[in-house]
C-alpha positions in Angstrom: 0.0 0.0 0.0 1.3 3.0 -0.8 0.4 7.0 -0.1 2.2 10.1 -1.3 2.7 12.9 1.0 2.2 16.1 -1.1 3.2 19.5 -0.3 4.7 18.1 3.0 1.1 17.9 4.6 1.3 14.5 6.5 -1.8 14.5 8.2 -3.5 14.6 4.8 -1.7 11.7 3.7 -1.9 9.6 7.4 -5.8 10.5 6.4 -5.4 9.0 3.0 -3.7 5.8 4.9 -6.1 5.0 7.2 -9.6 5.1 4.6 -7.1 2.5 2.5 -6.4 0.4 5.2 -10.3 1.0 6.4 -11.6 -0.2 2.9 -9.0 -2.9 2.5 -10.4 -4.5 6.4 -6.7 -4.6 8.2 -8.2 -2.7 11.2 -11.0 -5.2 11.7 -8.2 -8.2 10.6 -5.9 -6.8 13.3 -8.6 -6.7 16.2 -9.3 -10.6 15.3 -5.2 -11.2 15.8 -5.1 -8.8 18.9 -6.2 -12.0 21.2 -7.2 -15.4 20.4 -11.0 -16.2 19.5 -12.1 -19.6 20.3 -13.9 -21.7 17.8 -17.5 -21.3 18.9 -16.7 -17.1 18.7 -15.2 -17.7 14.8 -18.4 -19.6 14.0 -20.7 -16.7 15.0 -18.8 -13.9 13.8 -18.6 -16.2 10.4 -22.3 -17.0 10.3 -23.0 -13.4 11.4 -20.0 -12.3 8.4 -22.7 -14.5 5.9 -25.9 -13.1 6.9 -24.9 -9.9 6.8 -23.7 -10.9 3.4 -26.5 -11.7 2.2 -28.7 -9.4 3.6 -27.2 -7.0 1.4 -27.1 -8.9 -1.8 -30.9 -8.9 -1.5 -31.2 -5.5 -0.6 -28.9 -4.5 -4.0 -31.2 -7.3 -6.0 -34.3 -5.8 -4.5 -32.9 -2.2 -5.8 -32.0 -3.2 -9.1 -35.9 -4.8 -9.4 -37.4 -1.7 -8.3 -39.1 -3.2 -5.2 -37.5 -0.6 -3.0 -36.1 2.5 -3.5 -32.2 3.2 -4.3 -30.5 5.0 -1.9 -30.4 8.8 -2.2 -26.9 10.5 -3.7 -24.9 11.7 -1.4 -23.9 15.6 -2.1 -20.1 15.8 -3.9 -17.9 16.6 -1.1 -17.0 20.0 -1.3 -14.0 21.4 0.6 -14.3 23.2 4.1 -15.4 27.3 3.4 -15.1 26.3 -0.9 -13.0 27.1 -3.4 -11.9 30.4 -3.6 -9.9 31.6 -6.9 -7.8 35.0 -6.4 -9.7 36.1 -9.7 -12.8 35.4 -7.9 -12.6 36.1 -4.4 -16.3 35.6 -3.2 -16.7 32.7 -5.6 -19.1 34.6 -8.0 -18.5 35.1 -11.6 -17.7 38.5 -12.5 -13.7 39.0 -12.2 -12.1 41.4 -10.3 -12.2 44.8 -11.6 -7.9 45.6 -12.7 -6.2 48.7 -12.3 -4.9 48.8 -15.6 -8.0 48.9 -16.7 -9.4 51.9 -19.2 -13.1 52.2 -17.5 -12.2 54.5 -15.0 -10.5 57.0 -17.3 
């Protein structure tokens, strides 16, 4: 696995790291090493892992058919106080009026 760190901003990157690791299940593979599980707990957490499984293979099925509704979009992720350009300071569309401009004269 493998994360660049740009512009020197680690905590970006250590927040990169851990939604990989999240997606890829080694937190939830490191809790199951952290102690031993007896047999009986494996079983459960296994026939739990399967229902679960399945549970949502029938929702998606049932989704694709129609039969209930598919989940609402979530909004794009927009970054904290938006995107500010220096051209367009409060985000609206009408540029900056220049100094080296002839309307004034």
């Amino acid at each position: 696995m493998q994360v660049f760190v740009r512009d020197n901003n680690v905590d970006q990157a250590l927040k990169v790291l851990k939604k990989k690791m999240q997606r890829e299940g080694i937190f939830r593979e490191m809790r199951q090493h952290g102690a031993y599980e007896k047999p009986s707990e494996r079983r459960n957490r296994e026939r739990a892992e399967a229902i679960r499984r399945a549970r949502k293979l029938a929702r998606k099925k049932a989704q694709r058919e129609g039969l209930i509704p598919m989940p609402k979009a979530k909004p794009a992720l927009s970054r904290p106080g938006g995107f500010r350009s220096p051209r367009f300071p409060a985000g609206g569309l009408a540029p900056l009026p220049s100094s080296t401009s002839s309307a004034g004269k």
